[in-house]
Backbone atoms as SQL, in Angstrom:
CREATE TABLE atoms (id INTEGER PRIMARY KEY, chain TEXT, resi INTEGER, resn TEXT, atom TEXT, x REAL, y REAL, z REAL);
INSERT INTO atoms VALUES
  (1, 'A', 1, 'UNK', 'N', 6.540, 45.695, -8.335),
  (2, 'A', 1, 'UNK', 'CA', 7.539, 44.667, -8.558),
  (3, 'A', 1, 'UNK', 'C', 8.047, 44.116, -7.234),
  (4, 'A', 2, 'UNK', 'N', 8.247, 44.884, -6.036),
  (5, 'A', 2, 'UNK', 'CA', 8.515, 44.423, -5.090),
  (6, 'A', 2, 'UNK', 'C', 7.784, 43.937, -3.967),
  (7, 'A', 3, 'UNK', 'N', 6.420, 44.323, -4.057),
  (8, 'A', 3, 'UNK', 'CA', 5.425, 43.314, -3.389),
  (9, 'A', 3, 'UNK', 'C', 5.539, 41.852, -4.133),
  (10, 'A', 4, 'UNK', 'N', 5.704, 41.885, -5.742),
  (11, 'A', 4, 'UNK', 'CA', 5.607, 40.725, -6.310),
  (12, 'A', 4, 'UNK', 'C', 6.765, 39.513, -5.719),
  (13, 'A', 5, 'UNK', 'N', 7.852, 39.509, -5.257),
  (14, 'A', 5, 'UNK', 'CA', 9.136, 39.181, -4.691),
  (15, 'A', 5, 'UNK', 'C', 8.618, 38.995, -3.553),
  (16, 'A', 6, 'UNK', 'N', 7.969, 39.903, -2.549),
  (17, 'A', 6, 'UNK', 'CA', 7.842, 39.400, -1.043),
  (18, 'A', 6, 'UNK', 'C', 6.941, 38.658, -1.300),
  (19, 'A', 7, 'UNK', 'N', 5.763, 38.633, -2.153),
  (20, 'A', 7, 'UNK', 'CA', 4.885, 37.442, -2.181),
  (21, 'A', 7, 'UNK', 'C', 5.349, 36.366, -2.453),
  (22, 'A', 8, 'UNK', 'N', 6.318, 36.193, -3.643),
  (23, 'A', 8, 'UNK', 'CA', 6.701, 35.166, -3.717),
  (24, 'A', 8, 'UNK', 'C', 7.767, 34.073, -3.001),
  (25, 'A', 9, 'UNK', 'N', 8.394, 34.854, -1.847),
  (26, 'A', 9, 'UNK', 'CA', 9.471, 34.827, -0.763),
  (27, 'A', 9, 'UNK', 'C', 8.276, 34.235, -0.066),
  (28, 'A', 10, 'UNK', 'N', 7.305, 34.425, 0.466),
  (29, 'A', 10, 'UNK', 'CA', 6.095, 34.273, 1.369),
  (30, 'A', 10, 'UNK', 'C', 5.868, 32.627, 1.003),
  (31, 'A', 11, 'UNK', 'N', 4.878, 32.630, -0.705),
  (32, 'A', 11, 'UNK', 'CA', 4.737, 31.534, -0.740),
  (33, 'A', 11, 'UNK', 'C', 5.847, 30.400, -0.309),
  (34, 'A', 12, 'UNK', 'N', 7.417, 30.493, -1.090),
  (35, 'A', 12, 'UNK', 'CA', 8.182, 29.755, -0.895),
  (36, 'A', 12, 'UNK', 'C', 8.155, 29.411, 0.425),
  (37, 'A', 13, 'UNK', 'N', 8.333, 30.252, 1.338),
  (38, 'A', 13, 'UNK', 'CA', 8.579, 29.662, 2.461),
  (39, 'A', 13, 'UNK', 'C', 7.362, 28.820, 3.057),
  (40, 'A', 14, 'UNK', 'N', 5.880, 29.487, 2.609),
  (41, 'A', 14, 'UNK', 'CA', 5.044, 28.480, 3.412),
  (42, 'A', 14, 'UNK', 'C', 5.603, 27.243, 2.860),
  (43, 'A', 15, 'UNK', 'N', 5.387, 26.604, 1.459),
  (44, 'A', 15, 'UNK', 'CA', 6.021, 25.260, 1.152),
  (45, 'A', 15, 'UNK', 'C', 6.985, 25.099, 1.391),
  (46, 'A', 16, 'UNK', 'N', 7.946, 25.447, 1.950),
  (47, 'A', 16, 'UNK', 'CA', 9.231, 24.656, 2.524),
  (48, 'A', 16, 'UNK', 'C', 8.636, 24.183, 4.062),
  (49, 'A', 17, 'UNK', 'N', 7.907, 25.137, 4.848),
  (50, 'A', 17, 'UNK', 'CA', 7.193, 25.015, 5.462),
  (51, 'A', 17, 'UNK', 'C', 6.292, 23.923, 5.936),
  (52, 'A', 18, 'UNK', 'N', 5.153, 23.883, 4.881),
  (53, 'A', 18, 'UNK', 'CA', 4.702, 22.944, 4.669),
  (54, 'A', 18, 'UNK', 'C', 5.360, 21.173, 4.433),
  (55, 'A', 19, 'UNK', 'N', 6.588, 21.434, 3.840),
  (56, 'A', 19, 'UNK', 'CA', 7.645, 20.171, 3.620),
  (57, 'A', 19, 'UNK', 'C', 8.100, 19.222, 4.575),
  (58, 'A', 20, 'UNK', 'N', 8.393, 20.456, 6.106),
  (59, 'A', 20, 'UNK', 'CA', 8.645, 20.129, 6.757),
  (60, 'A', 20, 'UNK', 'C', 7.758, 19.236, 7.756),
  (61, 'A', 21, 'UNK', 'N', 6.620, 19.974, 7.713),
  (62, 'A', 21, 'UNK', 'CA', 5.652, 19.582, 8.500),
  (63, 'A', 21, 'UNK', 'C', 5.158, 17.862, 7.961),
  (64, 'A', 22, 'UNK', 'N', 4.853, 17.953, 6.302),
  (65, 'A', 22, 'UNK', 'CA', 4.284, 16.405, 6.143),
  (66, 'A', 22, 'UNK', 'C', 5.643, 15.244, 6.078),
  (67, 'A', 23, 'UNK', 'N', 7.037, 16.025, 6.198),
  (68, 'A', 23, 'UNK', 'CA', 7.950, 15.078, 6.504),
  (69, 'A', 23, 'UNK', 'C', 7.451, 14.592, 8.193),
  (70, 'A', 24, 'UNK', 'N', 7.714, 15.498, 8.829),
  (71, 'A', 24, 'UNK', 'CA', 7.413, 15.073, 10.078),
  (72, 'A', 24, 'UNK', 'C', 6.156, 14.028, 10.415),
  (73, 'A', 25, 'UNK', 'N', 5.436, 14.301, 10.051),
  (74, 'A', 25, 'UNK', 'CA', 3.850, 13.291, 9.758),
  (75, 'A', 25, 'UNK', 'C', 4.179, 12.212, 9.180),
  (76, 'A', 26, 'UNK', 'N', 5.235, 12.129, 7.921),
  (77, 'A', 26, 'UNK', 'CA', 5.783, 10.713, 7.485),
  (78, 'A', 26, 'UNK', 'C', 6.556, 9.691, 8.863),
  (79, 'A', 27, 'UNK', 'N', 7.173, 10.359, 9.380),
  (80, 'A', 27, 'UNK', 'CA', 8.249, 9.710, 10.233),
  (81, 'A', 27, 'UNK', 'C', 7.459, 9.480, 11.451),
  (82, 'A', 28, 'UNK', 'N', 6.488, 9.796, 11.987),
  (83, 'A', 28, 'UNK', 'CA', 5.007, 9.755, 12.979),
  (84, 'A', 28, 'UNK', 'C', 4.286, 8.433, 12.197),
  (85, 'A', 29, 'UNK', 'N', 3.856, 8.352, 11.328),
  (86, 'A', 29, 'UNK', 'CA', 2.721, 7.462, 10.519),
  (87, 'A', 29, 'UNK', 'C', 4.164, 6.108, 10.331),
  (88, 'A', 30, 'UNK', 'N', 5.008, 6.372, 9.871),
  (89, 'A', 30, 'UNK', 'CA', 6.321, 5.224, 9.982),
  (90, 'A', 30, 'UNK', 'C', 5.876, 4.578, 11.473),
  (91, 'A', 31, 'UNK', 'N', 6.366, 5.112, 12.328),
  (92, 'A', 31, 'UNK', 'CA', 6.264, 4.589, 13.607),
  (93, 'A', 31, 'UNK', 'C', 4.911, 4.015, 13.974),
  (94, 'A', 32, 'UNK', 'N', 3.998, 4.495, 13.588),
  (95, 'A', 32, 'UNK', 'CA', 3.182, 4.101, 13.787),
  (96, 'A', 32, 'UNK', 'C', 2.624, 2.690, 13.197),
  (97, 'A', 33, 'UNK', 'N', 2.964, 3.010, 12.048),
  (98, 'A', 33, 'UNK', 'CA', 2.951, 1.471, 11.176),
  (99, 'A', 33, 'UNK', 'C', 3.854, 0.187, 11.921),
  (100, 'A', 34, 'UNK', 'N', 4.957, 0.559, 12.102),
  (101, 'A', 34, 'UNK', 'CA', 5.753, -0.096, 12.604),
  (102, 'A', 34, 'UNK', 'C', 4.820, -0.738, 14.053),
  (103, 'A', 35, 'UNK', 'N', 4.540, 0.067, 14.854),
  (104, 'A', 35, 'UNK', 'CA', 4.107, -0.821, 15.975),
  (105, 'A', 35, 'UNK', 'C', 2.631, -1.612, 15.732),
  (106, 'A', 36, 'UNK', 'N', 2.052, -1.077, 14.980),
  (107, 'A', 36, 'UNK', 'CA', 0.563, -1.829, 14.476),
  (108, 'A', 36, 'UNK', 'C', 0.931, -3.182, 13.557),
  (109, 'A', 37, 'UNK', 'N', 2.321, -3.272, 12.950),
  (110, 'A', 37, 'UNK', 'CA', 2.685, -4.604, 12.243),
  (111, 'A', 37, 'UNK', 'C', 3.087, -5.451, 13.741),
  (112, 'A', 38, 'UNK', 'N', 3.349, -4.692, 14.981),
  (113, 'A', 38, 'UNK', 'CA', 4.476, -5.707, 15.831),
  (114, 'A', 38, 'UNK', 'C', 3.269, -6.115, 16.571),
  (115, 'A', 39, 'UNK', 'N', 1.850, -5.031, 16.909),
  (116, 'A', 39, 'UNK', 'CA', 1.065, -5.957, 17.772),
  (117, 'A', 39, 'UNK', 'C', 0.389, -6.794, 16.946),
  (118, 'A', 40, 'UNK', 'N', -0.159, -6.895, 15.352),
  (119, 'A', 40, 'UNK', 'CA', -0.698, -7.517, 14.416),
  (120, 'A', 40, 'UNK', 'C', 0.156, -9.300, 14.503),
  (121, 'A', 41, 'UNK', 'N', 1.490, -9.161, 14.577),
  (122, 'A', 41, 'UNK', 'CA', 2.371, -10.200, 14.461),
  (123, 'A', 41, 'UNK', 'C', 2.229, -11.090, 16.008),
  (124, 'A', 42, 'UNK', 'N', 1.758, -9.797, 17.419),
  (125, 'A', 42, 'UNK', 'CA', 1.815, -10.762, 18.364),
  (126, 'A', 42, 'UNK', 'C', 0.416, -11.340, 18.644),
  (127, 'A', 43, 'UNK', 'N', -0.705, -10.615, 17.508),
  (128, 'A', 43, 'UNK', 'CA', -2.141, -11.452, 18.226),
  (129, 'A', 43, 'UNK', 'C', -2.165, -12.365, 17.031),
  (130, 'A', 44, 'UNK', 'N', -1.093, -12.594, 16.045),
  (131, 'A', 44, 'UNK', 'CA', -1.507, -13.860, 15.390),
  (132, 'A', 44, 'UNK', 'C', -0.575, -14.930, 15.933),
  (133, 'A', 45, 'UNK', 'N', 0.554, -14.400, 16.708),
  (134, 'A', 45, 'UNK', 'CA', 0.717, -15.994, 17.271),
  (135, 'A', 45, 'UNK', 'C', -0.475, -16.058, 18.176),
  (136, 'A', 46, 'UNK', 'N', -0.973, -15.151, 19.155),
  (137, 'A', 46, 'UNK', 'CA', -1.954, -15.646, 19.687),
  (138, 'A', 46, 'UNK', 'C', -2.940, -16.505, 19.459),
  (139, 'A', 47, 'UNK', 'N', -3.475, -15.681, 18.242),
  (140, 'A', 47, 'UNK', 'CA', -4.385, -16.832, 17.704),
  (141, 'A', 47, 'UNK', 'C', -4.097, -18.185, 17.421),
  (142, 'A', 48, 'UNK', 'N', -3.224, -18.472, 16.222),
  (143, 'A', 48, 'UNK', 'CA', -2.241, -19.841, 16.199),
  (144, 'A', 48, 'UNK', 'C', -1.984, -20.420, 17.265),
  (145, 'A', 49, 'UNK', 'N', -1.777, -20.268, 18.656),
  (146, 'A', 49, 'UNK', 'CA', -1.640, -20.849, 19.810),
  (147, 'A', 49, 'UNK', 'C', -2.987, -21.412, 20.260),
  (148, 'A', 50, 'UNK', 'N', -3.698, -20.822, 19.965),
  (149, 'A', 50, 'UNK', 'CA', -5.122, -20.381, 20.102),
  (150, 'A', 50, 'UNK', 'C', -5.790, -21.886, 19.612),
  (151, 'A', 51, 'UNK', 'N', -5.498, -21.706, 18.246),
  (152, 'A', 51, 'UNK', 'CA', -6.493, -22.682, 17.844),
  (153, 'A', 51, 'UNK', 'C', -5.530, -23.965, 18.061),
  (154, 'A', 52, 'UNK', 'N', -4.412, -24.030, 17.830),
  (155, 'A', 52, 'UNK', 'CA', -3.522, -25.309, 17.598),
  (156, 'A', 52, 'UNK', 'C', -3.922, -26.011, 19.237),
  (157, 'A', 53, 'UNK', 'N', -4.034, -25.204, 20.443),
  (158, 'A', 53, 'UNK', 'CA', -4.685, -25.580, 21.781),
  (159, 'A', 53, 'UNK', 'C', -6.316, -26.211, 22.225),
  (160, 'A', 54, 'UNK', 'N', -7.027, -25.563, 20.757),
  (161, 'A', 54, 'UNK', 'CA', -8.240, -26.018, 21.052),
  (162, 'A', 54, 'UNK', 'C', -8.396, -27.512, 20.065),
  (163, 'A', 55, 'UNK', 'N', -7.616, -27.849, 18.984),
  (164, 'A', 55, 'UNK', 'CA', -7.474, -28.540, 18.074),
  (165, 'A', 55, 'UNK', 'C', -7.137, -29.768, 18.962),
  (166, 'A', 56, 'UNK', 'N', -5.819, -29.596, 19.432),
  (167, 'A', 56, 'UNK', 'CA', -5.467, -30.728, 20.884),
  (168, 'A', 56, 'UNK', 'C', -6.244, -30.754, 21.929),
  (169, 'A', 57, 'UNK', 'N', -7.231, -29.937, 22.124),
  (170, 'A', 57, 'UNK', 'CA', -8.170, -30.533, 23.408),
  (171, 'A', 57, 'UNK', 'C', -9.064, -31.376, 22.958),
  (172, 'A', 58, 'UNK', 'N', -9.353, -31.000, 21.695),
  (173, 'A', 58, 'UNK', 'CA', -10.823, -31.537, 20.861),
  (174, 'A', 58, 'UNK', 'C', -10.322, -33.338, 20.684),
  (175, 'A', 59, 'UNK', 'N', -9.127, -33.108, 20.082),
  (176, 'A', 59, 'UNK', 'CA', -8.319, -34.494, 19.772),
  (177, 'A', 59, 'UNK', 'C', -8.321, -34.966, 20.909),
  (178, 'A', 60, 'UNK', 'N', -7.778, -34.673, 22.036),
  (179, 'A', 60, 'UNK', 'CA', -7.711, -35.813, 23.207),
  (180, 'A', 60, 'UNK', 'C', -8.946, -35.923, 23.510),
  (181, 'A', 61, 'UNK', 'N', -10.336, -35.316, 23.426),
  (182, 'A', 61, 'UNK', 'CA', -11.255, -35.316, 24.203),
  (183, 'A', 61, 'UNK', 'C', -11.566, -36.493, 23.227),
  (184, 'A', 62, 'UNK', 'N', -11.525, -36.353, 21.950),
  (185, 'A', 62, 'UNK', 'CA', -12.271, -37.614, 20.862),
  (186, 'A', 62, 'UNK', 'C', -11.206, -38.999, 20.935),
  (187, 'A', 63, 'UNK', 'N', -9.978, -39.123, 21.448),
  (188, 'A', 63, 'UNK', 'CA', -9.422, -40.112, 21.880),
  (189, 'A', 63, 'UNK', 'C', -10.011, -40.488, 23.114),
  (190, 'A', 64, 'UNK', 'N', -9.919, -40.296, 24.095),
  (191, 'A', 64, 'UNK', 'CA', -10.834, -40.775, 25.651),
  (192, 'A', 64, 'UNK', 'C', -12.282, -41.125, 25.780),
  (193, 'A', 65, 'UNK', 'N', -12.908, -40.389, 24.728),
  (194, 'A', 65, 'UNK', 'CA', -14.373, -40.975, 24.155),
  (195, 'A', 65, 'UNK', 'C', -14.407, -42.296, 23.567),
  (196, 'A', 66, 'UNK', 'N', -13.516, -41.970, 22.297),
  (197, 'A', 66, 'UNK', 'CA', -13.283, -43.785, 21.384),
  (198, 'A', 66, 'UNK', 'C', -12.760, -44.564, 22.901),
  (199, 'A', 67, 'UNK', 'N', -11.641, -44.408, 23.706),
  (200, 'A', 67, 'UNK', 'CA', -11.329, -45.188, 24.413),
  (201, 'A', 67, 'UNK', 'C', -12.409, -45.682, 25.564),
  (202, 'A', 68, 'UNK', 'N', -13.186, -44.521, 25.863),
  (203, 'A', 68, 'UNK', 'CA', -14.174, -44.802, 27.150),
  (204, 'A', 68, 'UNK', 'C', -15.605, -46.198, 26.275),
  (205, 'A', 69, 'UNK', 'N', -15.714, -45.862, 25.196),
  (206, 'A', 69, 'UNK', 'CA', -16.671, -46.608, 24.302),
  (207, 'A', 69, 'UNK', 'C', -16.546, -47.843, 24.054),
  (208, 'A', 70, 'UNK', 'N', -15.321, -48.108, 24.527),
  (209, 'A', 70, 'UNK', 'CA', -14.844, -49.871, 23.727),
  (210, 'A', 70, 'UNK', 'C', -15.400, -50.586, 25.274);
């Protein structure tokens, strides 16, 4: 009967144990998310800068063409 009690004192504690540990891994993987949304957010302005820059080169280059043509 009293091995049965320390075993079960044993298990409990590994899972509290264990509780602790995949809390900790939550609040790690949080952070982590968190900075993979902030560089995700800064290479799409990149991009958007990106193309809205090549969009206006293309445009002036096809204005100075029509203009060089007349």
């Amino acid at each position: 009967m009293k091995s049965n009690i320390v075993s079960n004192i044993k298990k409990g504690a590994v899972v509290v144990g264990l509780g602790a540990v995949s809390s900790s891994a939550m609040a790690d993987a949080g952070a982590s998310i968190t900075a993979a949304i902030t560089a995700a957010e800064a290479n799409m302005t990149m991009v958007t800068v990106g193309v809205l820059t090549v969009a206006a080169i293309g445009f002036g280059i096809g204005l100075v063409t029509s203009f060089l043509r007349r």
